[in-house]
N, C-alpha and C positions, 0 to 999 in steps of 0.2 A: 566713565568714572574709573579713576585706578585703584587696584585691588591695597587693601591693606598691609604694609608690610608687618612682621612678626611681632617687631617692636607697639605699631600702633594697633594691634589686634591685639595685644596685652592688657597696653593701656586704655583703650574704648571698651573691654570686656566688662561684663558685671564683677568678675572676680577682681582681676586685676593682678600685678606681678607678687602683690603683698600675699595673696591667697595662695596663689601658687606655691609662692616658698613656704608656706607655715603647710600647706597639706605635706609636700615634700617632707620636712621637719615630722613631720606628725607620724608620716609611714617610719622615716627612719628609726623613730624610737618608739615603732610597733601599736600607737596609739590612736591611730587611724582606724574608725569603723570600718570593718568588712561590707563591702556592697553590698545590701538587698538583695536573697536571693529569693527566687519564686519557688514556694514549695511544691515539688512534682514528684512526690512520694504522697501516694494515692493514704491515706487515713486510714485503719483501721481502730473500729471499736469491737467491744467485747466485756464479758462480764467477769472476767479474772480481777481477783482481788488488787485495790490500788490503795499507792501507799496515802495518808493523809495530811494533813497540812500539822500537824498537832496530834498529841496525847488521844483517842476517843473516850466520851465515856459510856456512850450508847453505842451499839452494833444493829439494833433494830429497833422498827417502828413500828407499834398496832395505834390506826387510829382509827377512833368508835366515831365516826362522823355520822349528828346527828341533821340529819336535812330539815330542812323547815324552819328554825329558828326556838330551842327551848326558851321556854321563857325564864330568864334570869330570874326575875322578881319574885316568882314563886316557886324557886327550886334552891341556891346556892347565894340571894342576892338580897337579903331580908329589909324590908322597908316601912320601919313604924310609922311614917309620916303616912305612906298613903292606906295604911288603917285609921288613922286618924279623918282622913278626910274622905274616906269614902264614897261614895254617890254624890260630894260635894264639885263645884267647877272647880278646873285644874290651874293655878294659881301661876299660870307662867304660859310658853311658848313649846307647842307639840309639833315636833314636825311628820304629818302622816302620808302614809302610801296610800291607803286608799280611802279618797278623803269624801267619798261617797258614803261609808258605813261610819265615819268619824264622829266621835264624841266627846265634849270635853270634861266628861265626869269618872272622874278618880276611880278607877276600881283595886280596891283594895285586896289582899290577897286571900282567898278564903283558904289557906292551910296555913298552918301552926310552923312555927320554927323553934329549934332547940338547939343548944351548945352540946357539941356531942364529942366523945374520944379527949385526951388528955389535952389535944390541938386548943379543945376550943370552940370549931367552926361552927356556925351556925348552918344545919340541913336540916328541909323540908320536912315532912311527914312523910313526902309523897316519895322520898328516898330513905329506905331504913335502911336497904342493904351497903349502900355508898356510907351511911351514917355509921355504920359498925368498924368501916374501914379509914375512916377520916385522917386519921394517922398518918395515914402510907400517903396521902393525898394534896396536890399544892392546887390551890383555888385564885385563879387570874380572876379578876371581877372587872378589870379595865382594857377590856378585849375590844374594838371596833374598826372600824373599813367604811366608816362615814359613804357606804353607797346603799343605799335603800333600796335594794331589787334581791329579791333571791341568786339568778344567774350571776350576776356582778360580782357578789358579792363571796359566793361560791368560788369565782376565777380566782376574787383576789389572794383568798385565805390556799387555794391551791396553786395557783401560779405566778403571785403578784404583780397580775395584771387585770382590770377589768373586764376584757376580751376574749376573744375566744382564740384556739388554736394553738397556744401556747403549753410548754411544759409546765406539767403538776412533780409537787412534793416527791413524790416517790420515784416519779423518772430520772431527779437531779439526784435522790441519793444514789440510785444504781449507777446514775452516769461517773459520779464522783467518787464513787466505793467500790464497787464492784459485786459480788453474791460470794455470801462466805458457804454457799453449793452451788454446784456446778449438776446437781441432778433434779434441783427445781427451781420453777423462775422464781429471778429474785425482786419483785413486784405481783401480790396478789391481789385480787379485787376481790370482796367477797359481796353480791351484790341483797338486796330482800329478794323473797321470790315474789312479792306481790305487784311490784314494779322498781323500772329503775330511778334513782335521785333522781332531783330538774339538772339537767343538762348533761343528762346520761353518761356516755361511752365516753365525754371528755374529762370525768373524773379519774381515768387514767389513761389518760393522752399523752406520751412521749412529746407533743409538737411537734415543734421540728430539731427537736432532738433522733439519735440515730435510733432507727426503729427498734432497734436490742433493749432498748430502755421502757418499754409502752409495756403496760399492766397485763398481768396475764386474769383474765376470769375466770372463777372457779364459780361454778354454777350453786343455784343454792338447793336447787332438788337434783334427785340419782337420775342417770347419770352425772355426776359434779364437774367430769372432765369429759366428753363426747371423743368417742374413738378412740379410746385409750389401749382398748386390747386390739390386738391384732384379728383377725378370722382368723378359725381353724387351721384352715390350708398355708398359712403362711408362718405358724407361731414354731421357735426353735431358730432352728439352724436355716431353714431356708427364710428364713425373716433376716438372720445376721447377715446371710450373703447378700439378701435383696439390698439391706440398708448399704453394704459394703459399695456395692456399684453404682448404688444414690450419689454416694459421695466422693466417690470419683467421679461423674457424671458433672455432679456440680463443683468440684474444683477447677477442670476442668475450663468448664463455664468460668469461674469467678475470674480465672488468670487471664481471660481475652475479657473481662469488663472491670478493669480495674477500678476501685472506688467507691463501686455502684452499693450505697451504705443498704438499702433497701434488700437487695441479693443477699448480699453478706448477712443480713438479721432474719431473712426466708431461711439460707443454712441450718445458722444456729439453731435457730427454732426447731428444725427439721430432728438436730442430736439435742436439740433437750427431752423432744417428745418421746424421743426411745429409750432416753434414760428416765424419763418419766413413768413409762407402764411400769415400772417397779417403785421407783421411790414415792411417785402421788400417791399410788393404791395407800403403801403402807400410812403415808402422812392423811389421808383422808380416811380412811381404816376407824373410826371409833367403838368398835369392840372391842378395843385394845384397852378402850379405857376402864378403871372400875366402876363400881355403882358410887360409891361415893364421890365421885369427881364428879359423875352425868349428874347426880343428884342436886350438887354445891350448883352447875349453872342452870338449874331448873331444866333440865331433859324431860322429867318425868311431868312435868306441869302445862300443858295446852297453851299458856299465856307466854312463857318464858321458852318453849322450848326449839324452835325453830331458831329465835335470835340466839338464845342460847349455844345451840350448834353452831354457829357460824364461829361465836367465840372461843368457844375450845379447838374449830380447826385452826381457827387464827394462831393460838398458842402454842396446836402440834408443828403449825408450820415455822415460826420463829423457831422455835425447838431444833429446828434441822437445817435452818440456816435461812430462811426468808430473811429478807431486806426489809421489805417495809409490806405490811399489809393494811387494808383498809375495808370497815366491815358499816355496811349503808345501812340506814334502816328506809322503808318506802316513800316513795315519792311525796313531801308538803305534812309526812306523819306529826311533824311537829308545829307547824303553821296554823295555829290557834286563832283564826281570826272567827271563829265562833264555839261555842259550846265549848268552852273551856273544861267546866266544872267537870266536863266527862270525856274528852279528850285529851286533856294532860293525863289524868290517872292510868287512863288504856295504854301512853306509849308509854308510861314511865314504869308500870306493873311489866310491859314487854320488857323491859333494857335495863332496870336497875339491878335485879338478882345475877344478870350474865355478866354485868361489866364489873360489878363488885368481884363477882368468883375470878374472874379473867387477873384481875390486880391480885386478889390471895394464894392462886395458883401459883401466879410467875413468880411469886414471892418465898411460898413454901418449895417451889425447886431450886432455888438459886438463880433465877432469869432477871427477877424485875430489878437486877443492877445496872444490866446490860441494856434491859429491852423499857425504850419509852411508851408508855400509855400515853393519850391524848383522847380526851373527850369536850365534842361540842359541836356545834353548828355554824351557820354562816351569818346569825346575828340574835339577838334579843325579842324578847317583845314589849310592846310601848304600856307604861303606867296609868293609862287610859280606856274607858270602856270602848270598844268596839262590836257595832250591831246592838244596840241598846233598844233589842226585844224583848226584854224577860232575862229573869235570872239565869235560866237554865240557857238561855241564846246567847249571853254576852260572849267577849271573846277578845282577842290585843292585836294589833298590829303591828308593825315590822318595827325593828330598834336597831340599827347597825353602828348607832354613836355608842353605845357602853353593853356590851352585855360578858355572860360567863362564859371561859375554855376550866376546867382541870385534867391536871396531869399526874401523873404516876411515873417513880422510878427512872430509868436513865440519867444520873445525875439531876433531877429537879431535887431539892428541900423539900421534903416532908412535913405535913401537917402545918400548913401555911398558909396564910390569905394575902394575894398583893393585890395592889391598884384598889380601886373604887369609882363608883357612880355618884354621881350627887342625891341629892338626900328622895329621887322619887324614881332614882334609878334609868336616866335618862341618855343622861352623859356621861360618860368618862371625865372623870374629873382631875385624879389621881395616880401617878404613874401609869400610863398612857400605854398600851401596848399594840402598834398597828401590826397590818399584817406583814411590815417588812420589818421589825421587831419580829414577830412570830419567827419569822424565816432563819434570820441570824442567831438566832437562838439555836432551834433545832439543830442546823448547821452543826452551830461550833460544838454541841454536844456530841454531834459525830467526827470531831476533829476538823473539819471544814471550815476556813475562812469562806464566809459568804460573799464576800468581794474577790476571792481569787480563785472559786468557781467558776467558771467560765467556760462557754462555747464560743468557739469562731464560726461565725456564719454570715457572709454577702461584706465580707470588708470590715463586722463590726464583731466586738467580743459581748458576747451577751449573756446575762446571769440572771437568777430567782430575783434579785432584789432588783434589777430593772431600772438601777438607775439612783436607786436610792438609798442611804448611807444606811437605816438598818442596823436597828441598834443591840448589840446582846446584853439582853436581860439579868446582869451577873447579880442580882437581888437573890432571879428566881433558883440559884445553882451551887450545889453541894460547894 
């Protein structure tokens, strides 16, 4: 066979002599893309402050994440009908989780609701402290993630995804923001001491985001930070010099491993902890505070004082520059699938006095412009008796089609009700808010386009919304 001359290698080409001349044309008048270059500048991350996409109107997060699922119906969600029908059969289609203790008879809500503050809002009994502050307060009622499992549904509201292993909430805002300190981490956990939420240590999980961004835990009994002081023999000047030769030690190291995101977040870690032994003590320090502050989050009170504490650390540490914190109450504490009548009142006596003071606090300092509250769970419970042994046994079942978030400050509208459930509190019926709404919200509150956050990882650009357009809520925003 003879080889092709130049002329017929043109014109047998995919391109052809036409392509040629117009790329030629194309470079000439400079309009020619630059080839594809491969990036071979090794990445770094870090938590110095970054610029944002937009105006912010939030610089931080406290969110009161209530595990277990509060029950709407009987807290922020009031439901005449199913007083009306009581212990009668449920007049439609239930869909339950566990359909072993299932029953189809209406339990109606045994506390009282009242319109409260200039708002309006109708709140429980079982909330007076939230009831005083109703005002400062925007109440979602159209919250849901249509997945019926605690775990799932946990993932979704934290990393909009069903799955595990993926970045939560506070990792994308560190990743996208940065820490307006550089002497504490800028992601706290604050966990109960009784146990950890269902699915632990992943409620602040970086993924696979760069490890600089993963939650730091601040314990909820003394010590709060482990190792924080130096020993004796080491504290002063021969501690500066030790840490001096750490870090040349590990520079050293970094510049024969370049990229290694893992090393690089070991570092950091390394000179946050030193600037640490000063600035945690101080921000963890509550004898700084007055009696009247310890008093407003019930310190002084058995019932309130534990959750309480976590709360006013949460608002020393925003105060000094946290990113986003996040304060658990125990494992399933809200998972009412029996004994209601004395299980709501117990965690809601825990958590109502701390979260009200927590929102009047950052208020009376000038904080809660800046700083978003959020409070809620990872779903509802169902308008149907569950365990239908006795009055004092009943109890609800999971709800992830409609239930309650409210929020505080950071640009939300004040003293406000959006969305709704149909009339027994079931579904969402009315302006709709899933948890890739939830997302784009927060977001853009912090200046962030949620479609233009983004990590690059394995060839793909990947983001909180996961794919999904993720709506912002401009109803719910100043």
């Amino acid at each position: 066979m003879h080889p092709f001359t130049r002329r017929q290698l043109l014109h047998h080409s995919t391109f052809g002599i036409g392509s040629v001349a117009l790329a030629h044309l194309l470079n000439q008048e400079r309009l020619l893309a630059d080839p594809a270059k491969p990036d071979l500048e090794p990445k770094h991350y870090d938590l110095k402050l970054k610029p944002t996409h937009f105006a912010p109107k939030a610089k931080a997060m406290i969110s009161l994440f209530m595990q277990g699922g509060p029950s709407h119906v009987d807290l922020l969600d009031p439901k005449p009908k199913l007083t009306e029908l009581d212990g009668k059969v449920f007049p439609g289609t239930i869909k339950f989780d566990n359909a072993a203790q299932a029953s189809s008879k209406v339990l109606g809500s045994p506390w009282k609701f009242a319109k409260r503050g200039q708002c309006g809002t109708e709140v429980s009994e079982l909330l007076p402290h939230l009831a005083r502050i109703i005002d400062d307060i925007t109440v979602v009622r159209s919250m849901h993630t249509d997945v019926n499992n605690h775990v799932q549904s946990i993932h979704a509201l934290n990393t909009g995804r069903i799955v595990s292993g993926h970045p939560v909430l506070g990792s994308w805002l560190c990743y996208g923001l940065g820490s307006e300190s550089q002497e504490l981490p800028a992601f706290v956990a604050l966990p109960d001491p009784v146990s950890l939420a269902v699915s632990g240590v992943e409620h602040w999980s970086n993924g696979w985001l760069p490890s600089v961004y993963q939650g730091t835990v601040v314990r909820s009994r003394e010590p709060r930070i482990p190792n924080l002081d130096p020993p004796p023999h080491l504290k002063g000047d021969s501690q500066t010099e030790l840490l001096k030769y750490l870090d040349e030690l590990n520079r050293d190291h970094l510049a024969g491993h370049p990229g290694e995101l893992d090393l690089e977040a070991r570092i950091a870690g390394y000179e946050l902890a030193a600037k640490m032994q000063t600035a945690a003590k101080e921000a963890l320090d509550l004898s700084r505070e007055t009696v009247k502050t310890k008093a407003m989050y019930g310190l002084h009170d058995p019932a309130t004082a534990e959750y309480g504490t976590r709360c006013l650390i949460a608002r020393r540490l925003v105060e000094r520059g946290v990113r986003f914190v996040q304060v658990f109450t125990s494992n399933q504490q809200w998972d009412n699938h029996g004994s209601i009548r004395s299980t709501l009142p117990a965690v809601c006596k825990k958590t109502d006095k701390p979260c009200a003071a927590l929102v009047s606090d950052l208020k009376q300092r000038g904080l809660l412009d800046t700083t978003l509250v959020g409070w809620g769970g990872e779903m509802g419970r169902l308008p149907v008796i569950q365990n239908d042994a006795g009055t004092t046994k009943v109890g609800r079942d999971h709800n992830t089609y409609g239930f309650t978030w409210w929020f505080a400050g950071g640009g939300f509208k004040p003293g406000m009700v959006y969305g709704a459930t149909d009339e027994f509190g079931h579904h969402a019926v009315e302006n709709k808010v899933s948890q890739h709404d939830f997302h784009a919200t927060l977001l853009h509150l912090f200046g962030l386009d949620a479609k233009k956050l983004v990590y690059s990882r394995t060839g793909a650009e990947l983001s909180l919304l996961n794919g999904h357009d993720g709506r912002v809520v401009k109803e719910l925003l100043q």
